[in-house]
C-alpha positions as CSV (number, residue, x, y, z in Angstrom):
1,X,-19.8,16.0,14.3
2,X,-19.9,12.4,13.6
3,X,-18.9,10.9,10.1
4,X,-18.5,7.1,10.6
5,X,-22.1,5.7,9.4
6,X,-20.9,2.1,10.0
7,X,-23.7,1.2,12.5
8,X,-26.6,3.1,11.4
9,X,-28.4,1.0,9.2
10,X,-29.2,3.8,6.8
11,X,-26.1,3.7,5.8
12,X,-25.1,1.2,3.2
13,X,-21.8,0.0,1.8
14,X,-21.8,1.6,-2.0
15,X,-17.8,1.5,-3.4
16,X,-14.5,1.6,-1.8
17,X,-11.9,4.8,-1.2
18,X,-8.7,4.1,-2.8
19,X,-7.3,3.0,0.3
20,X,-9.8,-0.2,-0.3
21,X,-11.7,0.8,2.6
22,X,-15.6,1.0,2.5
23,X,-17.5,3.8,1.4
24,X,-20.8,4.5,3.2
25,X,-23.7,6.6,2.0
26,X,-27.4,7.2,2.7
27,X,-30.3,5.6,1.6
28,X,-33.9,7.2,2.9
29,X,-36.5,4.7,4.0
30,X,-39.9,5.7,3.8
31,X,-41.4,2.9,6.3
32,X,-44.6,4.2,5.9
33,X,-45.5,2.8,2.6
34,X,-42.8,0.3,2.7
35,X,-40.5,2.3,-0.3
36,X,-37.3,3.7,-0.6
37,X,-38.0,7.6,-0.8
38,X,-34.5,8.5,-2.4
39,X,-31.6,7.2,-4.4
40,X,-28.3,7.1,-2.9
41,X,-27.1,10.5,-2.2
42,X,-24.6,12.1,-4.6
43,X,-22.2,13.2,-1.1
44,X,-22.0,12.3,-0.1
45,X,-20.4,9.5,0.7
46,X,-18.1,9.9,3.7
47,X,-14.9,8.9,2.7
48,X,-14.6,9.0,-1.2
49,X,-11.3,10.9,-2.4
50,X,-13.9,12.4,-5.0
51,X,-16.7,13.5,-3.7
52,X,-15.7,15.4,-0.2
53,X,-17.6,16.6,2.8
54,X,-19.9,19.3,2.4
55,X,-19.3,21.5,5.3
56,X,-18.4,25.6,6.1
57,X,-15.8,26.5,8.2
58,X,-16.1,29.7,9.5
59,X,-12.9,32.5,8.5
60,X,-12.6,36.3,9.0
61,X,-13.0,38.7,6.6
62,X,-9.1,39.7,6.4
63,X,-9.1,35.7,5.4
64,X,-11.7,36.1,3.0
65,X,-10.2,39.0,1.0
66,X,-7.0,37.2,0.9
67,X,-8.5,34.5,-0.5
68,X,-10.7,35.8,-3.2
69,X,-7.3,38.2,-4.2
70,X,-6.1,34.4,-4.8
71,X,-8.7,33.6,-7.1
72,X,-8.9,36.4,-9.1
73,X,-5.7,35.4,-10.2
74,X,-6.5,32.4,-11.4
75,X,-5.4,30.9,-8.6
76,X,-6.5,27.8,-6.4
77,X,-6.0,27.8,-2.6
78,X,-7.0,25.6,0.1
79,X,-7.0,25.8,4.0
80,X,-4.8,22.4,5.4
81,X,-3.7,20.8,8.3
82,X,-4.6,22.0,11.6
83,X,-7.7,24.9,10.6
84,X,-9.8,21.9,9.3
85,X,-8.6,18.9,12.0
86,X,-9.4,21.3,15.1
87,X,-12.8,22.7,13.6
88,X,-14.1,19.0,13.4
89,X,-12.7,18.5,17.0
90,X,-14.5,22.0,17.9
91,X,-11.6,23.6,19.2
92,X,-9.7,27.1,18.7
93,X,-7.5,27.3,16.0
94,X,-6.2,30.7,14.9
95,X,-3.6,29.7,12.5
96,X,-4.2,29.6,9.0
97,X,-1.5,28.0,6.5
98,X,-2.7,27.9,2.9
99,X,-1.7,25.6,0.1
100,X,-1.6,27.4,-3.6
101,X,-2.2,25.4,-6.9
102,X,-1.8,26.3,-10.2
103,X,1.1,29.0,-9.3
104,X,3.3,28.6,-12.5
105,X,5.4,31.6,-10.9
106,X,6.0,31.8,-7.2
107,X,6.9,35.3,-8.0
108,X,4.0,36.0,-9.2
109,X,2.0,34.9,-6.5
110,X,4.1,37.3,-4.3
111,X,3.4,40.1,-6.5
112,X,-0.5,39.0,-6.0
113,X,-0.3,39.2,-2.4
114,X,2.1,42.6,-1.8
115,X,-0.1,44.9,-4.3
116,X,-3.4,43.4,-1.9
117,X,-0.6,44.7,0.9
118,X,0.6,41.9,2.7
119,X,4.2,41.9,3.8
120,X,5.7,38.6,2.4
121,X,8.7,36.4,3.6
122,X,10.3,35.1,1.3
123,X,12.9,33.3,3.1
124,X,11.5,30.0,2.3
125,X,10.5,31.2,-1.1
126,X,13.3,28.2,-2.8
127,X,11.2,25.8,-1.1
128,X,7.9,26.7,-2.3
129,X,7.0,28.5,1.2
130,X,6.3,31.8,2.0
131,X,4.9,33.8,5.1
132,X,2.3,36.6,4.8
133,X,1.2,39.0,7.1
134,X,-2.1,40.9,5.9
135,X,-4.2,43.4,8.3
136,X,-1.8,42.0,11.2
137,X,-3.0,38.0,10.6
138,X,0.1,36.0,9.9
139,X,-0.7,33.5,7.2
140,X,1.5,30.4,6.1
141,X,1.5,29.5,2.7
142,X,3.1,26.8,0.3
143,X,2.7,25.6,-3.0
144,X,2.4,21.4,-3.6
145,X,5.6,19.5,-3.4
146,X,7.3,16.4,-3.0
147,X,9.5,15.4,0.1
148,X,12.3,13.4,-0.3
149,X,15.7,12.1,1.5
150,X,18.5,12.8,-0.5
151,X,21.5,11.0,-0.9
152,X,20.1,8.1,2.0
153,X,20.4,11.1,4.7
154,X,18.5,10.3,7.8
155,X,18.4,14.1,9.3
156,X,15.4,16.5,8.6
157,X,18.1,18.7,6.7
158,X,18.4,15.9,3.9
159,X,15.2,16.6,2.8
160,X,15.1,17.4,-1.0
161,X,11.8,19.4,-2.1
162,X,10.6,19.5,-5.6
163,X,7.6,21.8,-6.1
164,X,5.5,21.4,-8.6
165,X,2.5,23.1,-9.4
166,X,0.8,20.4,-11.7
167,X,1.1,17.9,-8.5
168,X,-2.6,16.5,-7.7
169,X,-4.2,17.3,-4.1
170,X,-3.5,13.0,-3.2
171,X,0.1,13.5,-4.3
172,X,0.8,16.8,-2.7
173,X,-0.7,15.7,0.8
174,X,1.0,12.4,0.6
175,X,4.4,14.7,2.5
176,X,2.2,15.4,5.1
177,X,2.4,13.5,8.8
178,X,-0.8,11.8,9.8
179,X,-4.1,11.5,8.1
180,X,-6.2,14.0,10.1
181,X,-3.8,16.6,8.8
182,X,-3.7,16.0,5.6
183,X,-7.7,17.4,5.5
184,X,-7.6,20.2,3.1
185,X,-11.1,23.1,2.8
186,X,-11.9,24.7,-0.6
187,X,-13.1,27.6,0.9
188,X,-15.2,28.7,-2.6
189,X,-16.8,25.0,-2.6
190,X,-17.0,24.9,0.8
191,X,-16.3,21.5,0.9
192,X,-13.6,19.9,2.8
193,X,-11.5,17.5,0.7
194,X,-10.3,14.0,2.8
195,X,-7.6,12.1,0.4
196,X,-6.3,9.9,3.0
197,X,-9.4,9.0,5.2
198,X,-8.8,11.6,7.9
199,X,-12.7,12.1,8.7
200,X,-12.8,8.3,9.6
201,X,-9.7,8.3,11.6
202,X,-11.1,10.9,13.3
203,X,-14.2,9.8,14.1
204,X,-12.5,6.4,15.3
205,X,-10.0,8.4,17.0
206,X,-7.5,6.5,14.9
207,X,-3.7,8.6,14.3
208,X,-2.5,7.1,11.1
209,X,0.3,7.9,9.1
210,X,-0.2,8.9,5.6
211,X,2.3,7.7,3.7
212,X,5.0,4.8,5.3
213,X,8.0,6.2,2.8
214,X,7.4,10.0,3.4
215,X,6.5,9.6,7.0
216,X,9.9,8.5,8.0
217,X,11.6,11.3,6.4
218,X,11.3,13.5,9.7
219,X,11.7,10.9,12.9
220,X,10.2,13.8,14.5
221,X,6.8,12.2,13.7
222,X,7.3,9.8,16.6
223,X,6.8,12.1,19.0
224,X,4.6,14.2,17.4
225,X,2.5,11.6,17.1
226,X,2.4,10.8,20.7
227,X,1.7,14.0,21.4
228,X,-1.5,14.5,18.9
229,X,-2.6,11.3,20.6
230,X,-2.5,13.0,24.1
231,X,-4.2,16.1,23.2
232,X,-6.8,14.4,21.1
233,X,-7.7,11.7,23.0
234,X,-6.7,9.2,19.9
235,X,-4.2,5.8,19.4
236,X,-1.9,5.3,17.3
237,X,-2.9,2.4,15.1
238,X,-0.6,-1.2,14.7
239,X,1.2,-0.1,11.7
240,X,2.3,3.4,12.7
241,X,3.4,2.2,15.7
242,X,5.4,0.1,14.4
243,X,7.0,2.4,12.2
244,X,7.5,4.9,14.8
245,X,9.8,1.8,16.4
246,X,11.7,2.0,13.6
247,X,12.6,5.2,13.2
248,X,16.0,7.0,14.7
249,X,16.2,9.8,16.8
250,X,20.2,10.3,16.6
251,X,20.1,13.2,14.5
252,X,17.5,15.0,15.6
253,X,18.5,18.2,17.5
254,X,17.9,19.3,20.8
255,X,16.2,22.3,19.6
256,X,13.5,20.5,17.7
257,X,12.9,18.2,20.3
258,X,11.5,20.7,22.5
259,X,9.8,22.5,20.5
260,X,7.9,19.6,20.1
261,X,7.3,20.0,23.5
262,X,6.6,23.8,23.7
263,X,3.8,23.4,21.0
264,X,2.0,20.3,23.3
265,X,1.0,23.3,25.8
C-alpha cells in the first residue's frame, strides 16, 4: 500500500499538514480531449490531519460487538498503535488496544463493558487504563491523557498522567513514541486517522518521534526505536537521532530493558 504521491505527476501539491509539510491529492487527466475530468478529490489528500485515509481494516466479530457496545453508549473508540502500523506493513497483529473518548466516568465505561461480560482490570483504572478480556480476546484500553515528568524526575515512574476526556485526538496522541504509532482507525468511519504524518513516514520508511518534550519522558524510546527500525526495515531520521543521544539510560531498570528485548522476537 503506497501513500507518498510525490513522484506521480497526478498528484499535485494542494495545502500543507500542520506539520508545514505538503499535502498531495489527485487530479484526473483526461488526455484524450485534452481536459481535466475531475476536481481535486475531497480525500483525500494523504496526509491532512482532517481529512484521513479511507481504508478498512479487517477485526473479528468478538471485536466488532465490543465495539458497537461502545457506541451505543455514546461512546467514541478508536483502534491505535500497533493494529493500524502492522496492517499497512501487511503483517500479523493480534493485539488490539483501544482508546475511548468522551467517557465522562471511567466507571461507567466499566459498567458498559462487564454487563456485555467482559472481565475488566482495573488495576490501572487511576491512570485512565483498563484491560478487558471478552470471549477469551484480551483487549487494552485507555482513555486520552497527557504525559508528563513531575517534579524534573528523569525515571519512567515520574510520569504524572492527567486524563481527560475533552482532550482532541492531536493532543492525546502527542504522549505517544513515534509517528507510525500514533495512527489511530475509526472503526464505524472506517477511516484511519494520521495526526502526526505516520502514513508518510511509513511510506519513506522514516521513524520519527512525535513529540521532542513527551518523547524523552521514557529513555526507553532509544532503544525501542532501534529496534522498530530493525524489524521494519526503517531509519531513524536526523532529529530523533539526535534526541535519542541525549537521553539517559541511568534509571532505567534491568527489567525494562529486556523486555525491550523479549518483545523484538
Amino acid at each position: 500500500m503506497k501513500f507518498n504521491k510525490k513522484n506521480n505527476s497526478e498528484w499535485h501539491v494542494t495545502g500543507y499538514d500542520t506539520r508545514n509539510r505538503p499535502i498531495y491529492s489527485k487530479i484526473d487527466k483526461n488526455i484524450a480531449n485534452n481536459r481535466v475530468s475531475g476536481s481535486i478529490e475531497a480525500i483525500k489528500s494523504d496526509y491532512d490531519t482532517n481529512t484521513p485515509e479511507n481504508i478498512k481494516i479487517p477485526l473479528d466479530g468478538h471485536t466488532e460487538q465490543l465495539l458497537d457496545s461502545l457506541y451505543s453508549q455514546e461512546y467514541e473508540p478508536y483502534l491505535v498503535g500497533g493494529k493500524i502500523r502492522d496492517h499497512i506493513f501487511g503483517k500479523e497483529n493480534k493485539d488490539i488496544d483501544i482508546e475511548v473518548y468522551k467517557v465522562k466516568n471511567i466507571n461507567n465505561l466499566v459498567k458498559t463493558l462487564e454487563k456485555m461480560g467482559a472481565k475488566v482490570d482495573t488495576v490501572g483504572k487511576s491512570f485512565g487504563v483498563i484491560k478487558a478480556v471478552y470471549k477469551d480476546k484480551d483487549y487494552d484500553i485507555s482513555l486520552p491523557r497527557k504525559d508528563s515528568l513531575k517534579n524534573n524526575g528523569s525515571k519512567h515512574t515520574d510520569i504524572e498522567v492527567q486524563v481527560d476526556p475533552d482532550l482532541s485526538i492531536e493532543e492525546a496522541s502527542k504522549r505517544r513514541d513515534f509517528t507510525m504509532n500514533a495512527l489511530m482507525y475509526s472503526p464505524i468511519e472506517e477511516k484511519i486517522i494520521d495526526p502526526h504524518g505516520g502514513l508518510e513516514d511509513i511510506d519513506n520508511r522514516i521513524l520519527r518521534a512525535v513529540d521532542d518534550e513527551t518523547f524523552i519522558e521514557d529513555p526507553l524510546r532509544a532503544l525501542r526505536g532501534v529496534q522498530f527500525a530493525g524489524r521494519f526495515d526503517m531509519d531513524l531520521d536526523d532529529h530523533t537521532i539526535d534526541i535519542c543521544k541525549n537521553m539517559t539510560w541511568k534509571n532505567i531498570s534491568s527489567e525494562r530493558i529486556q523486555g525491550e528485548h523479549i518483545n523484538y522476537y
